[in-house]
C-alpha positions as CSV (number, residue, x, y, z in Angstrom):
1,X,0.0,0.0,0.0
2,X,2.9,2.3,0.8
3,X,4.1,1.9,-2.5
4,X,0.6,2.8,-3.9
5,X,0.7,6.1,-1.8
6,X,4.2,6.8,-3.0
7,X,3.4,7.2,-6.6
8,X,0.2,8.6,-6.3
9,X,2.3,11.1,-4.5
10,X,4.6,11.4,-7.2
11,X,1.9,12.3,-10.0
12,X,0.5,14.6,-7.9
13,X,3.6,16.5,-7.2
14,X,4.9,16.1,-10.7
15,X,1.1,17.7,-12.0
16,X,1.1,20.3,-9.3
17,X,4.8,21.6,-10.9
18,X,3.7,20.9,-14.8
19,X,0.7,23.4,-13.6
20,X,2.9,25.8,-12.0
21,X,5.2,25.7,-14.7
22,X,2.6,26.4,-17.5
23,X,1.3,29.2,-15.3
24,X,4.7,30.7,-15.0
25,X,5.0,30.6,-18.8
26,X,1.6,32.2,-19.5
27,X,2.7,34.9,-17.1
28,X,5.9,35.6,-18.4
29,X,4.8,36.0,-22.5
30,X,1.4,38.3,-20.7
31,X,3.7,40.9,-19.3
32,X,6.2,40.8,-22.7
33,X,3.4,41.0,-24.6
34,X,3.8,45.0,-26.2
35,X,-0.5,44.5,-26.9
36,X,-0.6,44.6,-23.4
37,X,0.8,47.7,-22.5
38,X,-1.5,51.1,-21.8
39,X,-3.0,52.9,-25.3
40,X,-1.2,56.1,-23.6
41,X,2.0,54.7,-24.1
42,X,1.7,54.1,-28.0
43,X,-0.5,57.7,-28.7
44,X,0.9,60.7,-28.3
45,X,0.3,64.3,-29.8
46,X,2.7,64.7,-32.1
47,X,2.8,68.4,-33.1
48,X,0.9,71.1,-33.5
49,X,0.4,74.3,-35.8
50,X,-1.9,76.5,-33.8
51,X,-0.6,79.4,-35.3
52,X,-1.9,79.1,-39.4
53,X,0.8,80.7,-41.7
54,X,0.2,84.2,-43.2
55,X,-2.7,86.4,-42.1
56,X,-5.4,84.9,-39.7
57,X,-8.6,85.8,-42.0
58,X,-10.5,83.0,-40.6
59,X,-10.9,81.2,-44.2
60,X,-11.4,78.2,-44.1
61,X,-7.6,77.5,-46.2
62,X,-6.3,79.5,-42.9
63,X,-8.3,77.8,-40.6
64,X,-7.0,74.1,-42.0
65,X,-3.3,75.1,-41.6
66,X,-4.1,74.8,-38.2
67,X,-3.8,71.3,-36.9
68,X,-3.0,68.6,-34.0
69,X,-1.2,65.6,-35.6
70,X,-2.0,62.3,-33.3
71,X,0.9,59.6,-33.2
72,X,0.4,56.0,-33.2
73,X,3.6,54.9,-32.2
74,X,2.6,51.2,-31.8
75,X,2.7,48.6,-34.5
76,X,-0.9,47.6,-33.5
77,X,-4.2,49.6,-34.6
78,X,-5.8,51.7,-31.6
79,X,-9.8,52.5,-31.6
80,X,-9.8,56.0,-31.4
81,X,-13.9,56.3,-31.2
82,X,-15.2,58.3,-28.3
83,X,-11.5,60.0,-27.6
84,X,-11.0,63.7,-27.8
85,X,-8.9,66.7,-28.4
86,X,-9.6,69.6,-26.2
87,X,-8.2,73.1,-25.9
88,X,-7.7,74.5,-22.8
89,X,-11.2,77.0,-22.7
90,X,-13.1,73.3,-22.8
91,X,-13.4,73.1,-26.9
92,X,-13.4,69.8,-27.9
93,X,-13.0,67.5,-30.9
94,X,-14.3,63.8,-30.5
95,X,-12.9,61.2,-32.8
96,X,-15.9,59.1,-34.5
97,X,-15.1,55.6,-35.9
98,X,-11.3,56.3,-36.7
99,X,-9.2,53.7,-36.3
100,X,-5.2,54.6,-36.0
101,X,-2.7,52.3,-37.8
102,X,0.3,51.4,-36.0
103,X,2.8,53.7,-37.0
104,X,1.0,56.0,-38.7
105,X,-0.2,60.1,-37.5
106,X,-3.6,61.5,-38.2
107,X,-4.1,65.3,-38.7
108,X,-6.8,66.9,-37.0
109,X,-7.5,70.1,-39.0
110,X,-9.5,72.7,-38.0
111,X,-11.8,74.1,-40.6
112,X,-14.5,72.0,-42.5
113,X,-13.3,69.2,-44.8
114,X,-13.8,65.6,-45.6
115,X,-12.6,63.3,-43.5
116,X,-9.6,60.8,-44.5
117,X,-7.2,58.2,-43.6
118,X,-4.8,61.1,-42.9
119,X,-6.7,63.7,-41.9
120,X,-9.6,64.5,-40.5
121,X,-12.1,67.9,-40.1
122,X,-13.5,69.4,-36.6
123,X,-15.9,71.1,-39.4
124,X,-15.4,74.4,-37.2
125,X,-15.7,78.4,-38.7
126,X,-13.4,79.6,-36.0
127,X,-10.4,79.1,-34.7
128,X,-9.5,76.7,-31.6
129,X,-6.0,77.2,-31.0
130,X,-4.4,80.3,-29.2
131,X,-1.5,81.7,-30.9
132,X,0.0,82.9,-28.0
133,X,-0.7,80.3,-25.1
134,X,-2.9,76.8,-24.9
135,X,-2.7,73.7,-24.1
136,X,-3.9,70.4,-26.3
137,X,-5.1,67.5,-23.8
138,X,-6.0,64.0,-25.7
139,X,-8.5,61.7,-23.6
140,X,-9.5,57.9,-24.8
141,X,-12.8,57.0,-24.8
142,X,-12.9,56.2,-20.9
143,X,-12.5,60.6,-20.6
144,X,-8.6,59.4,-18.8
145,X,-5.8,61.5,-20.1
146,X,-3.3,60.4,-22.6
147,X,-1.4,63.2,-23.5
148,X,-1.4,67.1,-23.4
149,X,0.9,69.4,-25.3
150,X,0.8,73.1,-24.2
151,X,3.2,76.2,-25.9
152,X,3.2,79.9,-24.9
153,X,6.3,82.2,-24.4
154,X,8.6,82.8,-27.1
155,X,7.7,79.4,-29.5
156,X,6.0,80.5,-32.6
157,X,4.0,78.1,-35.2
158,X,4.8,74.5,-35.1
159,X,5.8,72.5,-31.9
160,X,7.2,69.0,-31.5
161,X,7.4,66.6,-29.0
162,X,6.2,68.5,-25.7
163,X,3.5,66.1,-24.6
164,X,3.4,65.0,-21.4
165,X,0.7,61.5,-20.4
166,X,-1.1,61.9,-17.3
167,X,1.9,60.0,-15.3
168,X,4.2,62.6,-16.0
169,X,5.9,60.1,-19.0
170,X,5.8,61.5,-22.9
């Protein structure tokens, strides 16, 4: 009977480690996986022209020279539906089945146009962008922030890579 005992024993220690073994595995390739990480980490605002070349007549040519560009820096596709851009007096554009390719920008003009892969229209007769001082915040679809870019001072025109995700982290 002991003998019984002692390789029942033995299966069910050699099961208990195949088990934690596989689990081990599957935790390992979860936390590798780059599908995994956080949306905020693979969108970012790009750059901005909030200040449209030549004279501000409020046509709509002048009005579409000013534009947020929206990064995908990912490989994967991100669902952009339901997230926003939004200046700092509370105007906001919401993105409406767009879907972001990995690696790929989408400018977010701000006059009336048709919509494309590339760009898209906020269909707007004014302008949204101070040329002086604002700030760009993008939200996903769960109204968490992803990334703000905000200029003032002495920068004129078109400004790069000052976003800033809600944990501090571009």
């Amino acid at each position: 009977m002991s003998a019984f005992m002692s390789i029942t024993a033995r299966r069910t220690a050699a099961a208990v480690l195949a088990a934690g073994a596989l689990v081990g595995t599957f935790a390992a390739s979860a936390s590798a996986d780059p599908g995994g990480r956080s949306h905020r980490d693979r969108v970012e605002i790009a750059r901005a022209q909030y200040d449209s070349p030549g004279w501000d007549n409020g046509s709509n040519r002048s009005l579409n020279k000013e534009w947020i560009e929206v990064t995908n820096t990912s490989r994967h596709t991100v669902n952009l539906d339901g997230w926003t851009l939004s200046a700092r007096d509370g105007r906001t554009y919401t993105f409406h089945h767009y879907r972001l390719a990995g690696r790929s920008t989408v400018r977010v003009h701000t006059g009336v146009g048709r919509d494309s892969g590339r760009d898209v229209y906020q269909d707007r007769r004014r302008y949204v962008w101070d040329n002086r001082s604002d700030t760009v915040t993008l939200r996903d679809d769960h109204n968490r922030r992803v990334d703000t870019l905000a200029w003032g001072g002495d920068r004129h025109g078109d400004v790069r890579g000052h976003g800033r995700g809600h944990d501090g982290r571009r």
